[in-house]
N, C-alpha and C positions, 0 to 999 in steps of 0.2 A: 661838209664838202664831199659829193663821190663824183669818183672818175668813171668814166665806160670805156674799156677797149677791147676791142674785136681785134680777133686773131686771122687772118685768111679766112675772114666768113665760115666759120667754122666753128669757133667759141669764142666765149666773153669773157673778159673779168672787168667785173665792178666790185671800185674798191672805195673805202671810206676813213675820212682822217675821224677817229673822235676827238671829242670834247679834251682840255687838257685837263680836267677833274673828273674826268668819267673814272669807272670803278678799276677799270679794264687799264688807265693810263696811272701809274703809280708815279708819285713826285712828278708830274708834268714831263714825264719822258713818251713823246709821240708815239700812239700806238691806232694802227691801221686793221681796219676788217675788211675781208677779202671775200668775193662770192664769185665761184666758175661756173657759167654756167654753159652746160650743152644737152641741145644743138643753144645756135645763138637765139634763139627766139623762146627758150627755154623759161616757164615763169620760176622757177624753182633751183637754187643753186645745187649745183653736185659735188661741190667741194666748198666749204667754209669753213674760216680760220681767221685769228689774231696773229699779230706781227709787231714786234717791240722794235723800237730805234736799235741799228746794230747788232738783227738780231738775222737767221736763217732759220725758212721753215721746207721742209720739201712740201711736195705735193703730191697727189699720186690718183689716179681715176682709169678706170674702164668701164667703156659704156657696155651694154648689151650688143651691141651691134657690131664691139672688136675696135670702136674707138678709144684710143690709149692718150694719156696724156699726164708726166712723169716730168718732174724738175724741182726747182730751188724757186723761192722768191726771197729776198733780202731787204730790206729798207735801212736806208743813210739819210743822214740829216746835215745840211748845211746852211748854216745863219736860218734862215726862215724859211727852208725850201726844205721839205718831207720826200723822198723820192721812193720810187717802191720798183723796181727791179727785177725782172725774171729770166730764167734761164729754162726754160721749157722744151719738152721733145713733144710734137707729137703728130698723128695720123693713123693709119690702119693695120700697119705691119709692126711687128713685135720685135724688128732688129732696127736699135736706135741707128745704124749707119742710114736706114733708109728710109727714116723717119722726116716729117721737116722740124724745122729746127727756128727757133726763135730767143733771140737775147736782146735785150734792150729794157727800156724803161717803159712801165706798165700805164704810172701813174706821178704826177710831178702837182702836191702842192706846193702852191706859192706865199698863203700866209696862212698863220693858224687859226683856226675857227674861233670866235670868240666864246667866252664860256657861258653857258646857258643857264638862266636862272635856275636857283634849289629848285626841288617838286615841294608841294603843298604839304604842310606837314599832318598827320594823322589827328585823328580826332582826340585820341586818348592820352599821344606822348608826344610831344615837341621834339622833332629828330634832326631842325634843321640847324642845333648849336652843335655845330661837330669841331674838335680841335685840327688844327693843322695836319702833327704831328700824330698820323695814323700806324700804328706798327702793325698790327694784322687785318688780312686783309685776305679770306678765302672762303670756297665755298665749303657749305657742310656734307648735305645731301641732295640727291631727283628724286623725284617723285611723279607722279600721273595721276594725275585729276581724272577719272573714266567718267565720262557723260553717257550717257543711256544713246539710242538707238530710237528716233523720231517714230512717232507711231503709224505716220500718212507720210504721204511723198509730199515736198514743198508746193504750194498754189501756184510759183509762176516756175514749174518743171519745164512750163516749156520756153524757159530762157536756156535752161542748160540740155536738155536732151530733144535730138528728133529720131524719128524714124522713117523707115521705106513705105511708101503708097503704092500696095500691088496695083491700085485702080486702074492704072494707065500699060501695066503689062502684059504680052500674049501668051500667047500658047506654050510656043516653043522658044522662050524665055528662059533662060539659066532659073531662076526663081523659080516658076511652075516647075520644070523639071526637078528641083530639088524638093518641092513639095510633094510633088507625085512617089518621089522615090521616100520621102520621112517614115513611112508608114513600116517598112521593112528592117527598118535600124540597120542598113547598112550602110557603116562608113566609108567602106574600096569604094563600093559606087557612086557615092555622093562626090568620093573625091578626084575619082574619073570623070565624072561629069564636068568636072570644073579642068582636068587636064585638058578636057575636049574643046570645054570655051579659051583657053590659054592660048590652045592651038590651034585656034578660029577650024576646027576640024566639024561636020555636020553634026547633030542640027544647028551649030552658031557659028556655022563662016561668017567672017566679017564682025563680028557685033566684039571682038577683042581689039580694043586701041591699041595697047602695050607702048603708048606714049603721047605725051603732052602734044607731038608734031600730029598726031592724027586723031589728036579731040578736035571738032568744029568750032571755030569761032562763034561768040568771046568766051567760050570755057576754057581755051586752052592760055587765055591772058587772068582766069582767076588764081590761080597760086599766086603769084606775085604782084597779084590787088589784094589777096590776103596778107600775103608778110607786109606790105605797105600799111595797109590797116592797123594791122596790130604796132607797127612801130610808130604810129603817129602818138604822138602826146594829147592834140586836141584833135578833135576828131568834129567836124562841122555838120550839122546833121541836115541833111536835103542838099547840100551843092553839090553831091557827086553822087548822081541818080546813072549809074551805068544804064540805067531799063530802060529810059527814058526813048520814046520813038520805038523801041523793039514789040514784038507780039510777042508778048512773053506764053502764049496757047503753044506754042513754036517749040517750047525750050523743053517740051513734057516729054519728048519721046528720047530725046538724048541724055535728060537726065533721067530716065528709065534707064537705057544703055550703060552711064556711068554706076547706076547702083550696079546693077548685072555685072560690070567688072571690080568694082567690090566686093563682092561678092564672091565671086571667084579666087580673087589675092588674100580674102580674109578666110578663107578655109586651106589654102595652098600657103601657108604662114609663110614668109620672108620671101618669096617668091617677087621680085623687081619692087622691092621696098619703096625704094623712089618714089616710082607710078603709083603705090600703093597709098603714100602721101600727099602724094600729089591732088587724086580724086580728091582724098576725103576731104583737102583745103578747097577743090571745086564748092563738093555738097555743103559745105558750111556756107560758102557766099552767096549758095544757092538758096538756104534753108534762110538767110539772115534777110535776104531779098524778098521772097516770097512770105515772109512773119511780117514784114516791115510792110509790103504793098499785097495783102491778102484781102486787105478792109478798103473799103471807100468812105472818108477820105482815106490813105496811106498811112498807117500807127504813127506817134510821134513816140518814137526811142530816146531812151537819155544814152549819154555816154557808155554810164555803166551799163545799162541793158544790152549797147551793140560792143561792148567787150564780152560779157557774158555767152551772146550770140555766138561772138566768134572763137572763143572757148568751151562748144557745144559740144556734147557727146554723144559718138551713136549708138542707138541702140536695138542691136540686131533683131530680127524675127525672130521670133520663141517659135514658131512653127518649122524653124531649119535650125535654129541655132541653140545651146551647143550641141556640138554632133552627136549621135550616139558612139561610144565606143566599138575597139572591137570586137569581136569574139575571145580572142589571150586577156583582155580585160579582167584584173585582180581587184576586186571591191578593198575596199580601207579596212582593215580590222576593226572587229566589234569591240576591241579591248583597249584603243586609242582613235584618238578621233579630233578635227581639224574644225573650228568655227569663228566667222569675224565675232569681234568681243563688242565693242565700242569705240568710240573717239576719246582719245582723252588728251589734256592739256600736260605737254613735259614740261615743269616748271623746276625750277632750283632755289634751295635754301641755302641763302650766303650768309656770313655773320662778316662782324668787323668789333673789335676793342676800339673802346671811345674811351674809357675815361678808370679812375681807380677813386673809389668814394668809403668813408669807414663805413662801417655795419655796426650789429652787434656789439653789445660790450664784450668782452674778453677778461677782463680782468681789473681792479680796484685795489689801489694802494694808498692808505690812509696814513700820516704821519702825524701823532700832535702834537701839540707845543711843547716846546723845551724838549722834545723827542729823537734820540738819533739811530734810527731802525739800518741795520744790513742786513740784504737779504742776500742770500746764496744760494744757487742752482749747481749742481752738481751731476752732469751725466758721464757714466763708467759704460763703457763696452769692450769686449772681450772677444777675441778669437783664436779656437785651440784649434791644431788641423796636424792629425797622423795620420802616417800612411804606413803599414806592415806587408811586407813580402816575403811568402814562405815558397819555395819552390824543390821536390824531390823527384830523384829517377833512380830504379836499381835497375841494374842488370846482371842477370844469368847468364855466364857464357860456361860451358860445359869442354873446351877445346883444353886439351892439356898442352898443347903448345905454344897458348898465348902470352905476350909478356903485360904483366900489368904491374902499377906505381903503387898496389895500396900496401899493406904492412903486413910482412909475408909473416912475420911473426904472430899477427893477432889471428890471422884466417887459421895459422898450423895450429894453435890452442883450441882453436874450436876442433882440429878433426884429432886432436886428442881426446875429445871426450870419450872418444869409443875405447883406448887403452888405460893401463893402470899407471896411476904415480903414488909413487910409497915414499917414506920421508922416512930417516932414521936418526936416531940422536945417540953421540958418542958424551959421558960423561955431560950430561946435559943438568948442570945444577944453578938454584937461583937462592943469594946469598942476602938476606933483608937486614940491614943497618938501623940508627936510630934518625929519625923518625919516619922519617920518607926517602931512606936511600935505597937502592938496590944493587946487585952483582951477579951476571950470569958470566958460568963459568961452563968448558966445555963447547962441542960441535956439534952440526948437526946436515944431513945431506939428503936430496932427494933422483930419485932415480923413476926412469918409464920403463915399462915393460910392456908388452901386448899380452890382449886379453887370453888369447891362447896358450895353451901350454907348448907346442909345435917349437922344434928349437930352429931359428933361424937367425941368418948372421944379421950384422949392425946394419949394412948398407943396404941390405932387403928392407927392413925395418923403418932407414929413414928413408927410401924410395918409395913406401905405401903412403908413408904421412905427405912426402911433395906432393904427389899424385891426387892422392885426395882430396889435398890445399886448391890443387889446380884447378879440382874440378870442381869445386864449390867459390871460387872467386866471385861476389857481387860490387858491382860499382855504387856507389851512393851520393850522392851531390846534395848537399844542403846549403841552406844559401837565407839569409834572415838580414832585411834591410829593417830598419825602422828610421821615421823620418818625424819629427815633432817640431810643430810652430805654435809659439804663441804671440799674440797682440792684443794690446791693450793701449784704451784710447778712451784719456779720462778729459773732458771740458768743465771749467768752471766758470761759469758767468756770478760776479760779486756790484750787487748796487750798493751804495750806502748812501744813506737819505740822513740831512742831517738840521734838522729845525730846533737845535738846544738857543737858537735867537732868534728863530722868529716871532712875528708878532699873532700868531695865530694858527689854527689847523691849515694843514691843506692836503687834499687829496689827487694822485695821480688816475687817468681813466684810460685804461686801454683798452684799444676795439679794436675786431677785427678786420680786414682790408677785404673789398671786396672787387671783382671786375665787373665792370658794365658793359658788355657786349651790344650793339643793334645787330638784329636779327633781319634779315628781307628775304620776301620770297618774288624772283625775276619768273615770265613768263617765255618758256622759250618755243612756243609753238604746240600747233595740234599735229597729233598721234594718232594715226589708225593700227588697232591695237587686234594681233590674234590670239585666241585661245585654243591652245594646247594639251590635250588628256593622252599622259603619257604612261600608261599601265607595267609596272615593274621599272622606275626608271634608272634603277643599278643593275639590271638583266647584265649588258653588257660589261660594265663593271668589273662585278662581280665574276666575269665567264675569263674576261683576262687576267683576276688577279688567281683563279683558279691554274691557266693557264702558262702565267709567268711565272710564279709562285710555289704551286701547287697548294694553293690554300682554297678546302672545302667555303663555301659563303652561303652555300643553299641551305635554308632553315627546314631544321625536320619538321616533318610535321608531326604534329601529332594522333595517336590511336583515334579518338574522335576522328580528326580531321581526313583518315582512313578509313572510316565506316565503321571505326571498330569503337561504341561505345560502352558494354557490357562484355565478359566472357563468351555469353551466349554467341556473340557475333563470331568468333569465329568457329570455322568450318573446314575441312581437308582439305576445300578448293584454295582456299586464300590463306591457311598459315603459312605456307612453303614463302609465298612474293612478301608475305609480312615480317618475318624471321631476315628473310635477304635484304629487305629493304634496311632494317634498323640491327642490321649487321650482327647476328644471335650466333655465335661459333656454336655452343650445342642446340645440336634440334631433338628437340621431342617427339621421334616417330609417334603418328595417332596410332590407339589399338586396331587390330582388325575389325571392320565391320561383321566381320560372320566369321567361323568357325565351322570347324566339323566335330563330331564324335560316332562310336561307329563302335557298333558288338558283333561278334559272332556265335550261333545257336547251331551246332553240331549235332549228329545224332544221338541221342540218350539227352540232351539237354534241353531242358525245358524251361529256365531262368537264368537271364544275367542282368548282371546294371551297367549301363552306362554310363561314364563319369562326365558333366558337362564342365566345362572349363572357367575357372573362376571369370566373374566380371562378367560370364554371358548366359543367355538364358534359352531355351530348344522352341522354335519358332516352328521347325515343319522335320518328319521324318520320311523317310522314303525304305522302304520296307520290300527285300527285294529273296524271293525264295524259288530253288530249283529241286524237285523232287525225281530221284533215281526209277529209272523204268523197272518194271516187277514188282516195288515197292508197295506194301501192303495199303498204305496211306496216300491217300489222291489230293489232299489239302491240309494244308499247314496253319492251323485258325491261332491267337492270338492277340495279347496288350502291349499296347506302348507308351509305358507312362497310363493317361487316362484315355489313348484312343485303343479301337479293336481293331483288327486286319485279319481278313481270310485271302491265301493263296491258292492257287490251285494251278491244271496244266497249263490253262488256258488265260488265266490270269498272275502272274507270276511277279507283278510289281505294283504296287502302291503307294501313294502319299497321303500321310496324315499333317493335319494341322495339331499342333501342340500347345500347350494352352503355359507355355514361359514357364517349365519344370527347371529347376537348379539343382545343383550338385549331382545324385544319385540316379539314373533316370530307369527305373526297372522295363527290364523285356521279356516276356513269359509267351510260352505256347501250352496249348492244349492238344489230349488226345493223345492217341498210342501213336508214338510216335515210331516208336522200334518194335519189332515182331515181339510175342513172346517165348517163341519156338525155336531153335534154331532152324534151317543155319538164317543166320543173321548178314544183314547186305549192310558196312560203317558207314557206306555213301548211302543210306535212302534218299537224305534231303539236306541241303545247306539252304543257311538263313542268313540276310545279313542288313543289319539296320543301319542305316548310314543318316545321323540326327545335323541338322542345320541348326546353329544357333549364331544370335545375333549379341553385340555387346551392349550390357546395361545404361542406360543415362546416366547412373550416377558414375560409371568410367570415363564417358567421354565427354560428362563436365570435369571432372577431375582434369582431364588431359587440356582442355578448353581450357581452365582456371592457371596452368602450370604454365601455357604460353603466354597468355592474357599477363602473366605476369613477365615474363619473360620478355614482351616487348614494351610493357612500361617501364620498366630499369631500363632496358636499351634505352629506349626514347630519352629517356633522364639524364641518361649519359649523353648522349648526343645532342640535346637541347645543352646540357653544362659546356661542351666542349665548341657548342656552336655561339653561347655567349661571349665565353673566354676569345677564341677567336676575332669574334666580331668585335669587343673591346679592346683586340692589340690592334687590329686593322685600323678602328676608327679614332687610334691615337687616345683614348678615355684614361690607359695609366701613363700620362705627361703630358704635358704642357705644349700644346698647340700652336699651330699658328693658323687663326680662324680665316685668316684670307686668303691660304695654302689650300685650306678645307672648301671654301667656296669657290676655288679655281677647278676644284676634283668636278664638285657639282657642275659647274657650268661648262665645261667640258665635255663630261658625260651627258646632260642634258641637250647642249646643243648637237652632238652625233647624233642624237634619240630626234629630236626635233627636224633638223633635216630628212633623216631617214625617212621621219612621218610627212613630209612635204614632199620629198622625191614620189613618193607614194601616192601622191594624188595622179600624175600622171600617169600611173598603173591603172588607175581608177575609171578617168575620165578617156584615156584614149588605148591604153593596152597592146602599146604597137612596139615589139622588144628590139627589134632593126633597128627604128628611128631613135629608138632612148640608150641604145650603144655608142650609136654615131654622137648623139646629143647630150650624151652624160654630163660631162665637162661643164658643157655650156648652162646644163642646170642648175648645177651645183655655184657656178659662178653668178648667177640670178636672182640665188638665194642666199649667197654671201654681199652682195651688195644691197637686195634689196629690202633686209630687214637690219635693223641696229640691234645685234647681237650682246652688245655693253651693257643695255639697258635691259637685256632679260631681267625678269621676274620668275620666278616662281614658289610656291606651296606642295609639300608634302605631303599625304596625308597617311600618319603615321598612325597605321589601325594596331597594329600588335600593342600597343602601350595602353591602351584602354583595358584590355585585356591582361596584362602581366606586369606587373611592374620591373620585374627580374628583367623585359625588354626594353624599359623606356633608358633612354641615352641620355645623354648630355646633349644640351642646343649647339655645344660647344664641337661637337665634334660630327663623325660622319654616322653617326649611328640612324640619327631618322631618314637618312637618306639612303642606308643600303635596308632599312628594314621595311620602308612607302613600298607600299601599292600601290601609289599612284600617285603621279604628280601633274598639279597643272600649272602651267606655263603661262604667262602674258608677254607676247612676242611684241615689240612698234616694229612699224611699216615708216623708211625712209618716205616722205612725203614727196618726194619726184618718183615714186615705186607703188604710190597705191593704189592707181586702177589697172597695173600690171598684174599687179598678185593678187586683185580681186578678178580678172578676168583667168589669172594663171588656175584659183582656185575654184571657177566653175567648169572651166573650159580643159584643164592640162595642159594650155598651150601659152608659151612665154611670147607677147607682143610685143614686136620687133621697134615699133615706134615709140617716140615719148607722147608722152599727158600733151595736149587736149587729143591726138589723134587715137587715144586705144578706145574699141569700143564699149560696152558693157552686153551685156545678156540682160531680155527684160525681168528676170529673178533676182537681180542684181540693183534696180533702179532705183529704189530706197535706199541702201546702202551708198549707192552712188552719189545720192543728190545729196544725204547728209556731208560727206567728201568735200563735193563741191563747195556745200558754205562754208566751210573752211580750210579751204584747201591754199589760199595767198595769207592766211593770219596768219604770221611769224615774227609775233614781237619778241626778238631776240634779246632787248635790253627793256623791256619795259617792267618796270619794279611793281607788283602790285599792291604790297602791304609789307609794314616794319613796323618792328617793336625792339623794347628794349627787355634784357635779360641782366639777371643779377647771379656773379657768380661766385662762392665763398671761396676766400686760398687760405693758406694755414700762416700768413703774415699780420703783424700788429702795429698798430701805429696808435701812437699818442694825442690825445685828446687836445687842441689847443686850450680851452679852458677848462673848469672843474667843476661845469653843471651838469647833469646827468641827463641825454639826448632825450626827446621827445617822438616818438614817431607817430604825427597826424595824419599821415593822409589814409584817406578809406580806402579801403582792402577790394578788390575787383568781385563784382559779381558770379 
């Protein structure tokens, strides 16, 4: 039995009593499904829900377009009358005072539906002997059936899709004009052009309706021949020929004109919405007319073909549409990425306990004759539980004028230890009796004196020791609780079997109890499903818990994963950022590349050595000599090492190349150098070799080898401490709660997934004004138009192939902050999927619902697949049940003493 009521022409709700045995109606207490749907001509509910006798469920909806609609429905039951109730706010402004307002009754049945025979029972189990007395009764899990993606567009596409026929258009045509401009990918101008037709400004004065009152008859009577059509039940096919008598050659230039303002409102989005619906119900009656009488004779259409008709989609020019972005235009990252996936069916797996049947034997108790067997179980358990509490504090306090409680006598013995105590014994004797008696007789006394010899009085004396006392007082608090429980909890279970008169053996058989569940899987509709590549998807994360926390989560990387495979690999350029990176507090300045050494050859000297500096070896000398004017000698000739050098006036410096001399490096000249007559000049000539050398390899592998190591211990450390980490974070040392854990996920992943959707509009239109103004409204597009409960997703946890040290627990968050990459499986609310298929070619969210959104022709396979099932919503339709055997840890006794047989065959 369903009801239909319309609200102020505005929304519906159609409601339904079920069956009194449906799965949904527990013990025959009436229960109601509800469907709202808006606008009223809506094929697809926006809000659906169950309702129990005496029960309240709110409701709550916004359309895209700021339609709100917010309340309670209630259902009571009297004698045989089901009533369904609502108290509803709704309209377009967001303050309920000025909302309209609706209370009353929804839906009134009058008697209850009768109950509808079982379904057909399965081929393999008989499911239709079910007891009364059902006790459970819920679902298990959902699931998605993903169906591929049709390989061709459907054969009769053109039930569901038409397009625009430039054939009949001119020049100066909104269309031509927006072709002539495609070429330039500008979209200011394309969408200037379309301000110009808005504003009937040249070249299209006149050619903008901007409403129903000034489309030409009878196009401005097809909207409301459309809504009559689609609400007809039966639909007569030839009695209602509108064309009939008309020249339909007539109708070609105006419906040219109506696409031209199509065209316009669908590039200028929300721009008189209305109007904008309006056309398009034109073009549909136009399209459904013109399919129907294109042929001589006129098609004969079935029902479902001219519903199909008039649930047709358009599908824009690929020559204009969609627009090119703008220039601020941010393409999608290379690193995540947005694609439809397929269709799939949301089905759910329900169970239900039917029945408790024995199993297994369990256990065999034999008695025989004349026999009187007791058996006895005995189980002891025990629990010990202490708690010990130690707590101390001392305190130094240094003030001599403090008052303290502790024992001013034990603190004074301690700063006695610094003075003397002597003991004396007067007549000190010990008198031994028989056998074990004794008698001391006599005194004996002890006195302090200070260490020094210095005479000073008593109260000097005792004024150091207070003093002293004072300033060594410590406080100490000890304090030792202990607490001890023990419990002990002994059961004894005692049988005694007693056959000392029977007439024969008999044996007891016990089995084990098991439950029999029926399993079913209900079909609740098809799912247009997106996929998701979301590269790093604890980035975020990870960046707050840095942030709240201050807990590192970034995995180091490792030397490899730095370039640095071998010692060889590093270099002066890149130790400095390698050291800093994996935090090295000493650095290992490298050696110098070069060096100097350096002699000097004074007059009378004709040899010296040059020392070269360990670790390096003489690559070039430079040989630099000035000779004193008068001086008997005009050139200074010479070895360096193994090269020769002559100086002179005119040549006075040189360089040799050296051929890698170490240690010693000799410098010798030739020739008189010094008169042998007097007088003698000490300046003739200075000499002075100034040696270049360079450091050995086997140094700066050394230094190489000492970092090299120096950043694997870091790294080691820093991978241990990024483990450790990573294992308190992801809960791994305690006990979980894995539905706490996949709240983290889903959380994180859905901020990740939005983001990556907000993102297509960066993509496709790149306009930063209009997505400030329109943030909001994106964000709320994409909250209603995907069912977020139903995410999916996969990991894919690369580090664990690689190390085991990294693989997690399934249990916990580990493969989730350590993925690189996760992929999503998003559903598409099915009143929302040629939205966000038009949202994700185009950037632009369409203001209308399903059949009015258009498609793009990139789109039209994806589309048509939509199409064929886009009304399948079998909400209650069972597809398939079985039965499940479930073992418990209970026994039950065997009515007889034969031992069970179990024949039936085992399942393939």
């Amino acid at each position: 039995m369903v009801e239909t009521t319309i609200i102020n022409n505005t929304f519906k709700v159609v409601s339904e009593l079920l069956a009194s045995d449906s799965e949904l109606s527990l013990k025959g207490v009436p229960v109601v499904k509800y469907d709202f749907h808006y606008p009223v001509d809506a094929p697809v509910p926006v809000i659906t829900g169950y309702i129990g006798a005496r029960q309240q469920r709110d409701v709550q909806y916004s359309a895209p377009d700021a339609f709100r609609i917010k309340g309670q429905l209630m259902l009571t039951v009297k004698e045989k009358e089901v009533i369904l109730n609502g108290n509803l706010y709704y309209g377009y402004n967001e303050n309920p005072a000025l909302q309209h307002h609706f209370d009353g009754t929804l839906a009134l049945f009058r008697h209850l539906p009768p109950v509808p025979p079982p379904p057909p029972p399965d081929n393999d189990d008989d499911t239709n002997d079910l007891p009364p007395q059902t006790a459970i009764d819920a679902p298990l899990f959902p699931y998605i059936n993903i169906q591929p993606w049709p390989d061709e567009a459907p054969a009769n596409s053109w039930l569901h899709f038409f397009s625009y026929n430039p054939a009949h258009t001119g020049a100066d045509s909104l269309y031509s004009q927006l072709v002539a401009t495609t070429p330039q990918k500008d979209r200011k101008a394309m969408e200037q052009l379309c301000i110009q037709f808005l504003q009937n400004d040249a070249p299209f004065a006149g050619q903008y309706y901007g409403s129903l009152q000034q489309v030409p008859a009878p196009f401005n009577s097809f909207p409301d021949l459309y809504d009559e059509w689609v609400k007809m039940a039966d639909y007569c096919e030839g009695d209602d020929d509108i064309s009939a008598g008309m020249d339909t050659t007539s109708w070609l230039p105006i419906i040219d004109q109506l696409w031209q303002n199509y065209f316009a409102l669908a590039i200028i989005t929300g721009f008189n919405e209305s109007f904008a619906v309006a056309v398009n119900k034109i073009l549909l009656i136009c399209n459904l007319l013109e399919t129907q009488y294109s042929t001589q004779p006129a098609r004969e259409l079935s029902r479902a073909d001219i519903s199909r008709l008039l649930h047709a989609t358009v599908v824009l020019p690929a020559d204009i549409f969609p627009l090119p972005p703008y220039p601020t235009a941010v393409p999608l990252k290379d690193d995540s990425w947005i694609a439809p996936y397929a269709i799939g069916q949301l089905k759910m797996s329900r169970y239900r306990l039917l029945r408790y049947q024995p199993g297994e034997i369990a256990g065999i108790r034999n008695v025989m004759k004349g026999e009187q067997k007791k058996i006895m179980q005995r189980q002891l358990s025990s629990d010990q539980e202490k708690v010990s509490e130690r707590s101390s504090e001392n305190t130094s306090n240094i003030s001599r004028y403090q008052q303290v409680s502790n024992d001013l006598l034990l603190e004074a013995k301690k700063t006695l230890a610094g003075f003397t105590q002597s003991t004396s014994y007067d007549n000190f004797t010990t008198t031994y009796g028989p056998p074990t008696q004794a008698v001391l007789n006599g005194k004996w006394s002890s006195t302090l004196k200070p260490d020094s010899d210095s005479i000073q009085s008593d109260s000097g004396f005792v004024s150091r020791i207070l003093n002293s006392t004072l300033n060594r007082i410590s406080e100490s608090v000890s304090r030792t609780r202990s607490f001890s429980k023990y419990n002990e909890q002994e059961s004894v279970t005692s049988s005694l079997f007693d056959n000392r008169h029977g007439d024969g053996h008999f044996r007891g058989i016990y089995r084990w109890l098991n439950k029999i569940y029926r399993v079913s899987v209900e079909n609740y509709g098809h799912r247009f499903l997106l996929e998701l590549s979301i590269a790093q998807p604890a980035r975020d994360y990870i960046r707050s818990q840095q942030s709240l926390n201050a807990t590192d989560l970034q995995k180091p990387l490792s030397p490899a994963e730095m370039g640095i495979t071998t010692y060889t690999d590093i270099t002066t350029a890149n130790y400095a950022q390698l050291l800093s990176y994996y935090q090295v507090d000493i650095i290992r300045q490298p050696p110098e590349p070069y060096t100097y050494a350096a002699v000097i050859l004074s007059p009378g000297e004709t040899e010296k050595y040059a020392a070269i500096p360990d670790n390096y070896f003489a690559v070039q000398a430079t040989v630099t000599g000035i000779i004193a004017g008068g001086a008997p000698v005009r050139s200074i000739s010479g070895i360096a090492g193994s090269a020769l050098f002559e100086l002179t006036d005119s040549t006075r410096t040189q360089t040799l190349d050296m051929d890698g001399e170490k240690g010693q490096l000799p410098v010798s000249v030739i020739g008189p150098n010094t008169p042998d007559t007097p007088p003698y000049k000490p300046n003739d000539f200075t000499l002075n070799v100034r040696i270049k050398c360079s450091v050995t390899e086997e140094k700066m592998n050394e230094w190489k080898a000492q970092v090299y190591r120096q950043i694997s211990e870091a790294w080691q450390k820093r991978i241990s401490v990024y483990i450790s980490t990573l294992s308190r974070l992801a809960g791994e040392g305690e006990q979980g709660n894995p539905e706490l854990l996949r709240n983290t996920e889903r959380s994180a992943l859905q901020r990740r997934c939005a983001a990556l959707l907000m993102q297509v509009f960066d993509a496709k239109v790149g306009d930063p004004a209009t997505f400030q103004i329109n943030e909001p409204r994106y964000y709320q597009f994409l909250r209603e138009a995907l069912e977020w409960d139903e995410m999916t997703w996969f990991f894919d946890d690369s580090p664990s192939v690689f190390s085991y040290a990294l693989q997690g627990r399934d249990d916990s968050l580990r493969p989730f902050l350590q993925a690189q990459r996760a992929r999503v499986l998003l559903p598409v609310r099915p009143s929302f999927n040629f939205q966000l298929l038009y949202y994700l070619s185009s950037g632009i969210i369409w203001p209308a619902p399903y059949p009015f959104v258009p498609v793009n022709s990139a789109d039209t396979r994806i589309a048509a697949h939509l199409k064929s099932v886009y009304n399948d919503n079998d909400y209650t339709e069972i597809e398939h049940t079985w039965e499940i055997s479930l073992p418990t840890a209970m026994q039950v006794v065997q009515e007889s003493s034969e031992l069970p047989e179990f024949t039936s065959q085992p399942h393939p």
